[in-house]
N, CA, C and O atoms as a GROMACS GRO file, in nm:
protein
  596
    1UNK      N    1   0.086  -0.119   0.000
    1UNK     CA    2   0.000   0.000   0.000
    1UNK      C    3   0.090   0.124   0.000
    1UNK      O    4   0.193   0.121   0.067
    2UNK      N    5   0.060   0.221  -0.064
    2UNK     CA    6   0.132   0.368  -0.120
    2UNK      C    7   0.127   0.436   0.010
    2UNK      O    8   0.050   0.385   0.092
    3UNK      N    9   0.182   0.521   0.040
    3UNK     CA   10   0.179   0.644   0.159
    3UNK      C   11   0.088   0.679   0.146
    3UNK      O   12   0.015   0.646   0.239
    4UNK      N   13   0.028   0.753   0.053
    4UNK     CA   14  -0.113   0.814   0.020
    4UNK      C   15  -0.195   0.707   0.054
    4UNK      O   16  -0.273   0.742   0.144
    5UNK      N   17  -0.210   0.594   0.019
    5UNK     CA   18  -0.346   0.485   0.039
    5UNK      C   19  -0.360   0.487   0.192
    5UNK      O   20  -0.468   0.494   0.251
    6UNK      N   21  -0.204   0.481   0.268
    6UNK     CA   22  -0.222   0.454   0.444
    6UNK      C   23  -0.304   0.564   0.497
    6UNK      O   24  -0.391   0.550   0.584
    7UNK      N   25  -0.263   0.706   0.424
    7UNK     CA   26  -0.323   0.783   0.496
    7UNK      C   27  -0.452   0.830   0.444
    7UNK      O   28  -0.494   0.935   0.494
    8UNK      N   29  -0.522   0.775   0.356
    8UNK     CA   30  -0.637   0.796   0.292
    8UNK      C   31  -0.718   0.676   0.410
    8UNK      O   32  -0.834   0.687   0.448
    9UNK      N   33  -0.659   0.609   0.434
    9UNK     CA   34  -0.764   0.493   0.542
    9UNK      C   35  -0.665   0.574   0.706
    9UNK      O   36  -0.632   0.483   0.783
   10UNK      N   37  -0.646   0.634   0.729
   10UNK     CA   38  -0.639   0.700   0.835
   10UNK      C   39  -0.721   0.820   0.856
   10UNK      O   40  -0.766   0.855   0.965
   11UNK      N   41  -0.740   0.884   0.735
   11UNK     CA   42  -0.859   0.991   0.776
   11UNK      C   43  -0.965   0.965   0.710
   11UNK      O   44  -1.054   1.046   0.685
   12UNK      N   45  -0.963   0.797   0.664
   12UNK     CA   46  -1.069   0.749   0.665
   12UNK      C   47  -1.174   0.693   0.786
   12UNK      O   48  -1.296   0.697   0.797
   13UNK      N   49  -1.084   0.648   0.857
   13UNK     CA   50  -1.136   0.633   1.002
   13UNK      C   51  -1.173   0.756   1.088
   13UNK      O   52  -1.269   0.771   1.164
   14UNK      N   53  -1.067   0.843   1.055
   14UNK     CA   54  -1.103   0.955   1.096
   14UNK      C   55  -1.223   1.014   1.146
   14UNK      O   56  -1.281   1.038   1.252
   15UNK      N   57  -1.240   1.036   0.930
   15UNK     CA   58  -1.334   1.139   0.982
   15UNK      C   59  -1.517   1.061   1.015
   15UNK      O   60  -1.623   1.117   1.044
   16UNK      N   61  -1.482   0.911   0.994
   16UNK     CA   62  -1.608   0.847   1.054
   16UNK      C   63  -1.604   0.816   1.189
   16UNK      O   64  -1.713   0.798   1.243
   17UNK      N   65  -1.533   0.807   1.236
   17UNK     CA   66  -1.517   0.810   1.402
   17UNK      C   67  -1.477   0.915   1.491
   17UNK      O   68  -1.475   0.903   1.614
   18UNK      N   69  -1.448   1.006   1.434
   18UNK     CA   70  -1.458   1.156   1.503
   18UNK      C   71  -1.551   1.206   1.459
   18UNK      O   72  -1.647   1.224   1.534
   19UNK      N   73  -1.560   1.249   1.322
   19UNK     CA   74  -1.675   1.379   1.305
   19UNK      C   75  -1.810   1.267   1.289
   19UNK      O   76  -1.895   1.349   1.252
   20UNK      N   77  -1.871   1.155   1.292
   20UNK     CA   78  -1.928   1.054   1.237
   20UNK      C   79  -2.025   1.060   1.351
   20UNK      O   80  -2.006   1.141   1.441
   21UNK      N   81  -2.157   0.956   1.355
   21UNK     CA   82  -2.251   0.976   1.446
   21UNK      C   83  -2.281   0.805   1.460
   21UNK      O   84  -2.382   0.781   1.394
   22UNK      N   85  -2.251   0.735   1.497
   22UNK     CA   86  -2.234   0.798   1.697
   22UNK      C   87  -2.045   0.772   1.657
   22UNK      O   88  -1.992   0.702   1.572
   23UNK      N   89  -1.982   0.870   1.770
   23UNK     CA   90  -1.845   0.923   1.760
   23UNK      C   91  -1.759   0.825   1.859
   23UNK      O   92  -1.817   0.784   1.960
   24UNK      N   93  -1.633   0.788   1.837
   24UNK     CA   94  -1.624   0.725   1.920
   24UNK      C   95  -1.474   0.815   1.979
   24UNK      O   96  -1.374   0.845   1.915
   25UNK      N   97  -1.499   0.834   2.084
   25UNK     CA   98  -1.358   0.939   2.173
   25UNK      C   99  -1.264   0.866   2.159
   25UNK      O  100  -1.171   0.908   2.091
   26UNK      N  101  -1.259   0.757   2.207
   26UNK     CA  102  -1.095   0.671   2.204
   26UNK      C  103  -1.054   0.736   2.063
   26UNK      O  104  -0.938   0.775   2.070
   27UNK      N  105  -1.107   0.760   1.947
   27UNK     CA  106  -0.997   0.761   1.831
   27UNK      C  107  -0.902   0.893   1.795
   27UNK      O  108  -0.833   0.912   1.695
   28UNK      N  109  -0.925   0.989   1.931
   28UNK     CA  110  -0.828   1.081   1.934
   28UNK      C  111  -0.714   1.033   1.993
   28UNK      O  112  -0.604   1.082   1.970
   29UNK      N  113  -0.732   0.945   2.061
   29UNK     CA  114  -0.584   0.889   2.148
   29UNK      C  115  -0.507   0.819   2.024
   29UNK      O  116  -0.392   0.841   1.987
   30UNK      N  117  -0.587   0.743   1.978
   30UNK     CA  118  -0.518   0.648   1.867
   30UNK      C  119  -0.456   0.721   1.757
   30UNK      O  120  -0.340   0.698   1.724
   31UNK      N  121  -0.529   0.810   1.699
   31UNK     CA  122  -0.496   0.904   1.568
   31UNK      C  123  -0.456   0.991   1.564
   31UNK      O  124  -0.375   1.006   1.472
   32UNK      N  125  -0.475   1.081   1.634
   32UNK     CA  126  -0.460   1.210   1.656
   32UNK      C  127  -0.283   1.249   1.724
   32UNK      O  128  -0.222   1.185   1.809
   33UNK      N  129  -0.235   1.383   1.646
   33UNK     CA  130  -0.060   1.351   1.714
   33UNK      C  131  -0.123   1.450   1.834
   33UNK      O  132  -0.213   1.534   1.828
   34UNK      N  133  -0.034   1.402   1.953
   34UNK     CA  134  -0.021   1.473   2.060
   34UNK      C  135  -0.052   1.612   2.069
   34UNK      O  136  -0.133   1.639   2.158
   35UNK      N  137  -0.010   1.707   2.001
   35UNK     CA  138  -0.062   1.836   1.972
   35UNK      C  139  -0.086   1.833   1.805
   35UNK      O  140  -0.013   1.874   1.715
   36UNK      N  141  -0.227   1.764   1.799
   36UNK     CA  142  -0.266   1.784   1.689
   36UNK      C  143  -0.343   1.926   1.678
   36UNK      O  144  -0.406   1.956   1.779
   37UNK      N  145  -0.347   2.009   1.583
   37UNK     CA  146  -0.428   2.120   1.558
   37UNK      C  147  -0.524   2.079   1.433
   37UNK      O  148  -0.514   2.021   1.325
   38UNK      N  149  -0.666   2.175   1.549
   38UNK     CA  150  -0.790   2.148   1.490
   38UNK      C  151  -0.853   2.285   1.431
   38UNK      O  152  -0.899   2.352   1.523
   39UNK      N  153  -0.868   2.348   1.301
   39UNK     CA  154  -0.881   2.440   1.293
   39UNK      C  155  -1.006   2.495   1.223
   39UNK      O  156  -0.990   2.519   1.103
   40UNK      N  157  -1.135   2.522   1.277
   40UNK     CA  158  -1.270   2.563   1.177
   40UNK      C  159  -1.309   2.686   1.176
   40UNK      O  160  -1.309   2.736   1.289
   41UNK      N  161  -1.355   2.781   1.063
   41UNK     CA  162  -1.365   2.918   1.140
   41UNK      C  163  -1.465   2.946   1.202
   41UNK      O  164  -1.485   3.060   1.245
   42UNK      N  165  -1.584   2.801   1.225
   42UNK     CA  166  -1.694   2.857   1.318
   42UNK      C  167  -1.601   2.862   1.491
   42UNK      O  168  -1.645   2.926   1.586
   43UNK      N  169  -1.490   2.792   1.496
   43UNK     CA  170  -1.408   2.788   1.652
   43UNK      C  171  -1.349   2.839   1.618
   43UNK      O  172  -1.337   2.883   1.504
   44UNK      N  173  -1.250   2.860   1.769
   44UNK     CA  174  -1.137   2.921   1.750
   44UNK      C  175  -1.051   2.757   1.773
   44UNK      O  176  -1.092   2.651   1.819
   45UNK      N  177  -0.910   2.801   1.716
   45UNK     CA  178  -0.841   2.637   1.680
   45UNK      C  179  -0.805   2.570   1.814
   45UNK      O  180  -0.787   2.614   1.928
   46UNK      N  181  -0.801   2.471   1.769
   46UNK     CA  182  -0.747   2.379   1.909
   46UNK      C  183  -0.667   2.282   1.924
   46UNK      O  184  -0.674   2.182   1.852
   47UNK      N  185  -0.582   2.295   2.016
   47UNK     CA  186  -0.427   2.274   1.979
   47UNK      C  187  -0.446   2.093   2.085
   47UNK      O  188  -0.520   2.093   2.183
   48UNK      N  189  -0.399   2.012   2.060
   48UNK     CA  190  -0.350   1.897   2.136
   48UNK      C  191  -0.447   1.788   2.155
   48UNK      O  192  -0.557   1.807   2.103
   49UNK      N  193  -0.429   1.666   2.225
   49UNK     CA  194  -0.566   1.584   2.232
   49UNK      C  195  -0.654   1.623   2.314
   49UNK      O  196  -0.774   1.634   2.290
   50UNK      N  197  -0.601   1.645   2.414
   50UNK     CA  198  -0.742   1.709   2.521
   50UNK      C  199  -0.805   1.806   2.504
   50UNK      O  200  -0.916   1.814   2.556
   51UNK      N  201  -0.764   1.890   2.442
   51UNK     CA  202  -0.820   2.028   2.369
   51UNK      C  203  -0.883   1.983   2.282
   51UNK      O  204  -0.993   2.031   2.308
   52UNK      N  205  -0.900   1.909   2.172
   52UNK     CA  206  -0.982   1.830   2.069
   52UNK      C  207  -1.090   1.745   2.144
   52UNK      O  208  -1.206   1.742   2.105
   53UNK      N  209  -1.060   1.696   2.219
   53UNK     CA  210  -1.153   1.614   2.275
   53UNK      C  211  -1.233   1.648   2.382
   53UNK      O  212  -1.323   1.572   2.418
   54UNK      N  213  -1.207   1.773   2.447
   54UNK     CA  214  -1.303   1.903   2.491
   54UNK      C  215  -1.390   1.997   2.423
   54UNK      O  216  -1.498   2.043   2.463
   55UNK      N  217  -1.318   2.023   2.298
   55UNK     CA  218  -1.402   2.039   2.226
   55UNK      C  219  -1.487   1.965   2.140
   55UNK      O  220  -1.548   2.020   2.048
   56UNK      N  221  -1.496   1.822   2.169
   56UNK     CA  222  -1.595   1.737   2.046
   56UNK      C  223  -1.677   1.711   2.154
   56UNK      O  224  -1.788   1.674   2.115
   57UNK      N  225  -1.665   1.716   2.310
   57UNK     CA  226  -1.758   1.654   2.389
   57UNK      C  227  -1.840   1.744   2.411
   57UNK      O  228  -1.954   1.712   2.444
   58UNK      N  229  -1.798   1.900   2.399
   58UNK     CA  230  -1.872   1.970   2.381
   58UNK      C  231  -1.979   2.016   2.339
   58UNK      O  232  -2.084   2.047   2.396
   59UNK      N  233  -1.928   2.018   2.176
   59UNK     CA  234  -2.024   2.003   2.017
   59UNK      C  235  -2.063   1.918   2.043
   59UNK      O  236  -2.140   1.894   1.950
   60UNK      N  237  -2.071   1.830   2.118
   60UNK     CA  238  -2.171   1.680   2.105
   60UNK      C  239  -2.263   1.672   2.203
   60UNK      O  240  -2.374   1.629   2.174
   61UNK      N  241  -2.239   1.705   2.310
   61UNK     CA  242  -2.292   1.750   2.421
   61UNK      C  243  -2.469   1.856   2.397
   61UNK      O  244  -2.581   1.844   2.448
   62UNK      N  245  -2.409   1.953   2.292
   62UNK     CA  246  -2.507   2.061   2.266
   62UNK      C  247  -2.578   2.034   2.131
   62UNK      O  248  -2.667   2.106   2.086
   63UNK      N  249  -2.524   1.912   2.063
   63UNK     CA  250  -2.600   1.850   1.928
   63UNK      C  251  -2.565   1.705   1.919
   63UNK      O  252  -2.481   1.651   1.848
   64UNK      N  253  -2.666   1.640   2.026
   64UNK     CA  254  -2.645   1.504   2.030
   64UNK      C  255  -2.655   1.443   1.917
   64UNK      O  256  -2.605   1.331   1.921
   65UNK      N  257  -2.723   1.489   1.764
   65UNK     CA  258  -2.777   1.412   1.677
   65UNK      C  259  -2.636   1.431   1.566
   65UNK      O  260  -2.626   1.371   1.459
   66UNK      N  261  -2.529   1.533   1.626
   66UNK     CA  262  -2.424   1.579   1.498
   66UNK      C  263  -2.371   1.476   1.472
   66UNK      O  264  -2.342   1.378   1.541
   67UNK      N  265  -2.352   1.510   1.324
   67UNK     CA  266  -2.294   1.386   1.230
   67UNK      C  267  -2.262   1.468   1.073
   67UNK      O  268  -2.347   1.529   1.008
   68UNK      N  269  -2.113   1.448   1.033
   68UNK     CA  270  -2.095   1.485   0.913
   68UNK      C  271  -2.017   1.331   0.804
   68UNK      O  272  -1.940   1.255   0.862
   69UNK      N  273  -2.042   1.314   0.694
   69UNK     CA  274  -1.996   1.284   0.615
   69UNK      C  275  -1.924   1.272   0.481
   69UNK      O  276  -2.002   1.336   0.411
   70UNK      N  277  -1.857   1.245   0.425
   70UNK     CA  278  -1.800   1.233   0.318
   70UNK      C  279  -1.913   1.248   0.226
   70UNK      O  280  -2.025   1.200   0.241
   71UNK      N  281  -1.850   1.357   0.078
   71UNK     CA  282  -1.957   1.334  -0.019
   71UNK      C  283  -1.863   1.334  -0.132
   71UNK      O  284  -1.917   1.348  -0.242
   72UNK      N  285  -1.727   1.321  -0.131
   72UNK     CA  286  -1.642   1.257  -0.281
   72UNK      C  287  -1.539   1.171  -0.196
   72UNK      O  288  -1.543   1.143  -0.076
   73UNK      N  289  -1.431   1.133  -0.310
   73UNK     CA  290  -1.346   1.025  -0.256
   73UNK      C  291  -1.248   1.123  -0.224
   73UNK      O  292  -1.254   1.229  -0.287
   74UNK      N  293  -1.127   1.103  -0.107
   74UNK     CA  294  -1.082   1.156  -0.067
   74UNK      C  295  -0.947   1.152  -0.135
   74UNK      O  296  -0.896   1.043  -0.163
   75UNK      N  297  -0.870   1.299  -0.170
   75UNK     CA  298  -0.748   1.295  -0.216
   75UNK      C  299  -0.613   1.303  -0.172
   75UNK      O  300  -0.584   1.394  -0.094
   76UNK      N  301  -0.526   1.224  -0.208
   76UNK     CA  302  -0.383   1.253  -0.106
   76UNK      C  303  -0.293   1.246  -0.233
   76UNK      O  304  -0.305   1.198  -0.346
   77UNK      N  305  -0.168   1.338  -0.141
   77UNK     CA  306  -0.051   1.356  -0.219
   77UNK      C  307   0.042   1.358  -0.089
   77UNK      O  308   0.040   1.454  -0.012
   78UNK      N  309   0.115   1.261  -0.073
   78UNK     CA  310   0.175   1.276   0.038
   78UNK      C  311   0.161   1.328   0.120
   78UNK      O  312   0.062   1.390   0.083
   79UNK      N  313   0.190   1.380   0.271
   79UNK     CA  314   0.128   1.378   0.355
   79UNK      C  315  -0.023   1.425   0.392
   79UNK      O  316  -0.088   1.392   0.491
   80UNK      N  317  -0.061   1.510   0.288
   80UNK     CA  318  -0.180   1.554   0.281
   80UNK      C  319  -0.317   1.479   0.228
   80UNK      O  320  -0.323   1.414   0.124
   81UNK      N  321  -0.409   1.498   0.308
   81UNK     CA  322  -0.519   1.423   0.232
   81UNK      C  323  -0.649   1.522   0.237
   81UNK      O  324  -0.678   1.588   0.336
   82UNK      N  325  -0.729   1.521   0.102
   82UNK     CA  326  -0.836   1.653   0.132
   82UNK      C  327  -0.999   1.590   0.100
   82UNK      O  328  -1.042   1.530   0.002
   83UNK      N  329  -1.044   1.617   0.185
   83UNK     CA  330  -1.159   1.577   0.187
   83UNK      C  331  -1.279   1.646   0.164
   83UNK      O  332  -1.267   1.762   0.204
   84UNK      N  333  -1.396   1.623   0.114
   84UNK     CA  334  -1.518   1.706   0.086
   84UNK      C  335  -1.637   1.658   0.190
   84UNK      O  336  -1.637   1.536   0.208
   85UNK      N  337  -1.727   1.725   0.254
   85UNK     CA  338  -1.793   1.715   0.369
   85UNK      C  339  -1.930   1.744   0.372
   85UNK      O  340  -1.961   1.832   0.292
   86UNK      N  341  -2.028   1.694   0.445
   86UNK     CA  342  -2.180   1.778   0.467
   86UNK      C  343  -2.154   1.728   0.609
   86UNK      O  344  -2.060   1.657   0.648
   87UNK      N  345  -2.281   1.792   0.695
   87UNK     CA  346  -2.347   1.727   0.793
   87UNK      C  347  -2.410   1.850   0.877
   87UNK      O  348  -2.411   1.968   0.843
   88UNK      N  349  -2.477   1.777   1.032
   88UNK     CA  350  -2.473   1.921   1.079
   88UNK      C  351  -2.559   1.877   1.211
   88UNK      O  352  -2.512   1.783   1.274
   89UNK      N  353  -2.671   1.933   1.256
   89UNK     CA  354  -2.739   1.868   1.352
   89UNK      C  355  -2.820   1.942   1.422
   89UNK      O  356  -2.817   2.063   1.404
   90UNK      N  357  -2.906   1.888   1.513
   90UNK     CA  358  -2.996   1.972   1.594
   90UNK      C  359  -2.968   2.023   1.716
   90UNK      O  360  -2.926   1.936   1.792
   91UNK      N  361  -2.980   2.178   1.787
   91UNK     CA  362  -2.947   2.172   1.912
   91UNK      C  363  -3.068   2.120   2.042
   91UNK      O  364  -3.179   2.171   2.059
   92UNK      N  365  -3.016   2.027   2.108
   92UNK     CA  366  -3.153   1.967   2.130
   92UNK      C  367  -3.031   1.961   2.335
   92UNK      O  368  -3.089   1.910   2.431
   93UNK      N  369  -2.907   2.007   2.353
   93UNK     CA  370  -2.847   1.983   2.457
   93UNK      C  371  -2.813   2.087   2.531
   93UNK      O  372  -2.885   2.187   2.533
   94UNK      N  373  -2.730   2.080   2.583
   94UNK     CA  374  -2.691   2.200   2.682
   94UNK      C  375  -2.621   2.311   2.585
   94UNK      O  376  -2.579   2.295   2.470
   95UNK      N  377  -2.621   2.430   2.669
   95UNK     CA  378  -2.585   2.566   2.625
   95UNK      C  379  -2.442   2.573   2.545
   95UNK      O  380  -2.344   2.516   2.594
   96UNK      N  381  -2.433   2.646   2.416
   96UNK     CA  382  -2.317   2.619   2.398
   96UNK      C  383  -2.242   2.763   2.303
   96UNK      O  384  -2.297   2.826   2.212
   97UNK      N  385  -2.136   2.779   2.347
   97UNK     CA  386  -2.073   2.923   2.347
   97UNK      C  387  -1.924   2.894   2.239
   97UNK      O  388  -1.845   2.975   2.189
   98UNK      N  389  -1.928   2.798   2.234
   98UNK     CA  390  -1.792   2.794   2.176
   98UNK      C  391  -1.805   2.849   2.021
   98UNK      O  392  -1.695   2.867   1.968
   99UNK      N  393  -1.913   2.878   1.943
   99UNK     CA  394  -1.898   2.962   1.835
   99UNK      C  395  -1.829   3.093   1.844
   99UNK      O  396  -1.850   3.154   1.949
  100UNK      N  397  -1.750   3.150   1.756
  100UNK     CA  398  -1.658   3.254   1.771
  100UNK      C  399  -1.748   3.384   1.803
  100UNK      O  400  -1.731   3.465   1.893
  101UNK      N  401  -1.892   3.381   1.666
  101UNK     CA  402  -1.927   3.495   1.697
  101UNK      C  403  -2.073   3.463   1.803
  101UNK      O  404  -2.164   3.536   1.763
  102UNK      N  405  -2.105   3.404   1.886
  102UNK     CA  406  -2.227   3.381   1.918
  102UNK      C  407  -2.243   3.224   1.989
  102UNK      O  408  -2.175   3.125   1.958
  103UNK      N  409  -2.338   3.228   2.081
  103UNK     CA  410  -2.387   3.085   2.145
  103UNK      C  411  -2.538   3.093   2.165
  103UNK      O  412  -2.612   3.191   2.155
  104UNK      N  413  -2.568   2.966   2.197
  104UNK     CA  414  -2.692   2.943   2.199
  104UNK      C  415  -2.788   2.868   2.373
  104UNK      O  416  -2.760   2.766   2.436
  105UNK      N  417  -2.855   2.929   2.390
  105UNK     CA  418  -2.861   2.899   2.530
  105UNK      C  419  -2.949   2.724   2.482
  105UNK      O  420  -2.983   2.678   2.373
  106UNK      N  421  -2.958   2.672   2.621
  106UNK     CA  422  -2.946   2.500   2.653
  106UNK      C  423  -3.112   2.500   2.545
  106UNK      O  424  -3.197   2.590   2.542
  107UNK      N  425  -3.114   2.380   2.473
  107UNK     CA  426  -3.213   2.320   2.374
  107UNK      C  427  -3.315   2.440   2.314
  107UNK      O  428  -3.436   2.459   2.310
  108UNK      N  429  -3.208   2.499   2.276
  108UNK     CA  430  -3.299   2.571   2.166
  108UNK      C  431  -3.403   2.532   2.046
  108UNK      O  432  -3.488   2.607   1.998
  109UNK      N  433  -3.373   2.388   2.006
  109UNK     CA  434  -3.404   2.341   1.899
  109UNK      C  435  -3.352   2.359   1.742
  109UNK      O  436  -3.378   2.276   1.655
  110UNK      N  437  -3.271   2.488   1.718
  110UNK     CA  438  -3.223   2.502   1.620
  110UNK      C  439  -3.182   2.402   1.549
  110UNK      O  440  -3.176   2.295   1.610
  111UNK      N  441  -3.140   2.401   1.401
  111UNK     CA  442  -3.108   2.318   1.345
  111UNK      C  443  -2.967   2.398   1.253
  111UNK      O  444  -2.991   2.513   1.216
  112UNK      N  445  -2.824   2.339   1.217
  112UNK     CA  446  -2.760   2.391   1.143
  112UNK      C  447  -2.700   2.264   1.025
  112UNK      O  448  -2.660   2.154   1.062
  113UNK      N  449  -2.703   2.304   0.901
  113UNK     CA  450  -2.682   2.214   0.797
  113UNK      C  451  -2.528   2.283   0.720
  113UNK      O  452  -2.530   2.398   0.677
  114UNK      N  453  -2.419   2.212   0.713
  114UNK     CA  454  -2.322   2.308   0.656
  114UNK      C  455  -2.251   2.188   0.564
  114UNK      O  456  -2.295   2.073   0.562
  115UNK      N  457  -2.166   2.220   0.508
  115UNK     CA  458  -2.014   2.172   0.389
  115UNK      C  459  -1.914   2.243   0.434
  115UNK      O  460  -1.908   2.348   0.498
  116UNK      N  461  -1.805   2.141   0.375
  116UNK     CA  462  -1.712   2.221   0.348
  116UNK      C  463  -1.568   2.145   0.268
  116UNK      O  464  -1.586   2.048   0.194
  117UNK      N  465  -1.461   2.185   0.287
  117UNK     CA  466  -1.392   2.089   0.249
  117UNK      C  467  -1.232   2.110   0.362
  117UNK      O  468  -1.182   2.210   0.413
  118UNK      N  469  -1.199   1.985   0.364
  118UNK     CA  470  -1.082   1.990   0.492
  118UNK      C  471  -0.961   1.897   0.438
  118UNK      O  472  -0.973   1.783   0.391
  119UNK      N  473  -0.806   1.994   0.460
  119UNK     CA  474  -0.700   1.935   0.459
  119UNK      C  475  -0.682   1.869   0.583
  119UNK      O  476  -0.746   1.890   0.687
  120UNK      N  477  -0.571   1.770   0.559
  120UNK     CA  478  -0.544   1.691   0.683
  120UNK      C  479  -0.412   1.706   0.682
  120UNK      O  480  -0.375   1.745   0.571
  121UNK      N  481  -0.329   1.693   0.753
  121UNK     CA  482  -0.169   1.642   0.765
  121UNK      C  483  -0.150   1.495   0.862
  121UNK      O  484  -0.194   1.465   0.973
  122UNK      N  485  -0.083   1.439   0.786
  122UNK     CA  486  -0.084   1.293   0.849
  122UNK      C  487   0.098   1.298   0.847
  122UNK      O  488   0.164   1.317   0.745
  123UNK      N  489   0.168   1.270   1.029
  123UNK     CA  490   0.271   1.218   1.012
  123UNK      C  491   0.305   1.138   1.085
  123UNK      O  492   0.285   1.156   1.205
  124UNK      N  493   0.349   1.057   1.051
  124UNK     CA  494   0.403   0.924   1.107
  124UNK      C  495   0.287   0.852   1.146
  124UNK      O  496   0.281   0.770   1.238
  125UNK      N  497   0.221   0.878   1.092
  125UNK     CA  498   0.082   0.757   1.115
  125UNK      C  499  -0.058   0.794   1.184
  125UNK      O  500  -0.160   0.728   1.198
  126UNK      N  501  -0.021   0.934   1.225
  126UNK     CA  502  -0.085   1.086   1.347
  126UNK      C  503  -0.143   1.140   1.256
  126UNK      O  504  -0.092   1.150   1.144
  127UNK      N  505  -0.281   1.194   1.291
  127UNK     CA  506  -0.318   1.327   1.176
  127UNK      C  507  -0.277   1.483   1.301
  127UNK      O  508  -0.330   1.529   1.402
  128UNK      N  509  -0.171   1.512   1.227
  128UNK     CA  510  -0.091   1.623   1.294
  128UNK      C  511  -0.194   1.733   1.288
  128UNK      O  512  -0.212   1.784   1.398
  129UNK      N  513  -0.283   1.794   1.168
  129UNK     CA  514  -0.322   1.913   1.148
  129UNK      C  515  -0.470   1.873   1.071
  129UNK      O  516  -0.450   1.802   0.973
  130UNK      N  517  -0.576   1.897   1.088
  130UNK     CA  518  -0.688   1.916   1.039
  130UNK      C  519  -0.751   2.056   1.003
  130UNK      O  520  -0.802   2.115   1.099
  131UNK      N  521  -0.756   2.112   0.897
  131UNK     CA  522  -0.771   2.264   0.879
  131UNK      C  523  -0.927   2.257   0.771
  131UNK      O  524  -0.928   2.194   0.665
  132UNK      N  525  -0.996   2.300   0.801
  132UNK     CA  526  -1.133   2.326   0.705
  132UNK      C  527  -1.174   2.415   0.653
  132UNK      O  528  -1.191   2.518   0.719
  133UNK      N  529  -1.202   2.413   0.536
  133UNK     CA  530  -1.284   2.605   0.464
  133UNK      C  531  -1.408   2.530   0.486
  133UNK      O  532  -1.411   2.414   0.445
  134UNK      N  533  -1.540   2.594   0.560
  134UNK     CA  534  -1.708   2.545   0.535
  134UNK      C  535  -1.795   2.650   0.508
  134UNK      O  536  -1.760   2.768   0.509
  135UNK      N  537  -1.849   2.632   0.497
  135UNK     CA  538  -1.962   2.748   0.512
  135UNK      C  539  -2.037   2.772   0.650
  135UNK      O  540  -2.159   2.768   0.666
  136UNK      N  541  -1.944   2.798   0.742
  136UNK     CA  542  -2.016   2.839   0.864
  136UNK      C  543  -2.061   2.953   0.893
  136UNK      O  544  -2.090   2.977   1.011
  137UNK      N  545  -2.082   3.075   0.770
  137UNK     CA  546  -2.190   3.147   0.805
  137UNK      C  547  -2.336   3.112   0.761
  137UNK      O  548  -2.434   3.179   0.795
  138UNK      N  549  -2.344   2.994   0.676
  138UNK     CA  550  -2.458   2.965   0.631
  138UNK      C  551  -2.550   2.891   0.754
  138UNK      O  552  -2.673   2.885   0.764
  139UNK      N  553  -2.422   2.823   0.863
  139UNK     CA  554  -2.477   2.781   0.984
  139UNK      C  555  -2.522   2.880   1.078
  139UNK      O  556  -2.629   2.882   1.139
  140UNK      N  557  -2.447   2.945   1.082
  140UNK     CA  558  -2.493   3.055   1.203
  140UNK      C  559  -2.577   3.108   1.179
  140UNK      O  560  -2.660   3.108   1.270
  141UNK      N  561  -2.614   3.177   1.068
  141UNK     CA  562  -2.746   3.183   0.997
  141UNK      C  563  -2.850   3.138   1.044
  141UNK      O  564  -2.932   3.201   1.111
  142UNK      N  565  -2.858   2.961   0.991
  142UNK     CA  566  -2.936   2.919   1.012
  142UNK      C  567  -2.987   2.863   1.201
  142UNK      O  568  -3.083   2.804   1.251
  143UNK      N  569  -2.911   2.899   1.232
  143UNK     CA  570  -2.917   2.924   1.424
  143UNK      C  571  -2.943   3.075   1.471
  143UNK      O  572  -2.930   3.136   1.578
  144UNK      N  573  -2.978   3.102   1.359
  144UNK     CA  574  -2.967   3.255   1.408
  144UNK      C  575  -2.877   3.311   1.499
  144UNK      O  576  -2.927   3.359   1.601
  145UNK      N  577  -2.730   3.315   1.484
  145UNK     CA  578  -2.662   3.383   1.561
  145UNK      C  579  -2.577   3.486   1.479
  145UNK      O  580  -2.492   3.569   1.514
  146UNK      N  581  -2.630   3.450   1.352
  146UNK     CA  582  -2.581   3.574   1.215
  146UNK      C  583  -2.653   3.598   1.171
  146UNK      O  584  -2.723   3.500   1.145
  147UNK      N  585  -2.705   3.716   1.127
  147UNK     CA  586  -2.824   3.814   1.123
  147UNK      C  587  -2.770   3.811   0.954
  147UNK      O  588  -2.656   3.840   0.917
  148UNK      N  589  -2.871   3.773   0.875
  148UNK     CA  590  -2.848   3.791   0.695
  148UNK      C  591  -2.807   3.956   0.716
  148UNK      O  592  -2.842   4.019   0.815
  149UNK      N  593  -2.724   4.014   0.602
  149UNK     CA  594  -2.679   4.112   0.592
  149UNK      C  595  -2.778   4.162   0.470
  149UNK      O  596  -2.765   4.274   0.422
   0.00000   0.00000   0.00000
């Protein structure tokens, strides 16, 4: 198997067992490098495993139903692999603030639907760096915590 193929089934697991529904936490210990950086512009970034995994218990916490998936095949060129995305979910949990511009107090009901597309860095077998362009004003939007212009 090619470098590219290993790490195409590393953030293949990835992104179905982190960003995936139902999520499973152990796979930040396993995958994730020690100070991996997590970077979306609806957050602000987050540096290491426990910081990643504070922030997913979070987001999960305040949208029990979140779940994103793959919607093309994923591309690598050595260490990099880039992926294309949907998903999104209902707020149906506790209060949650970690959006940059805005939070939402405990079960609002909102709903947010977004894309996007995300580089990865994979080294030594670690996804070192996860970085995403999405459309997270189309989410906030739709949570109303961004007012259409």
């Amino acid at each position: 198997m090619s470098k590219e193929e290993e790490n195409k089934a590393i953030v293949g697991r990835w992104f179905k067992e982190f960003w995936g529904n139902p999520w499973n936490p152990d796979i930040i210990d396993e995958l994730a490098a020690p100070d991996m950086l997590l970077q979306y512009s609806l957050h602000e970034p987050r540096r290491g495993r426990k910081d990643v995994k504070e922030f997913m218990i979070g987001f999960r916490d305040a949208f029990p139903d979140l779940g994103f998936g793959g919607t093309a095949d994923l591309i690598a060129e050595g260490d990099y692999v880039v992926g294309r995305w949907e998903g999104g979910g209902t707020h149906t949990g506790s209060a949650f603030d970690d959006f940059i511009i805005g939070s939402l107090p405990a079960a609002s009901g909102r709903k947010m639907r977004f894309s996007g597309i995300t580089v990865l860095r994979v080294e030594n077998g670690k996804i070192a760096e996860e970085v995403g362009l999405d459309d997270g004003a189309t989410a906030l939007q739709q949570l109303n915590i961004l007012r259409a212009a």
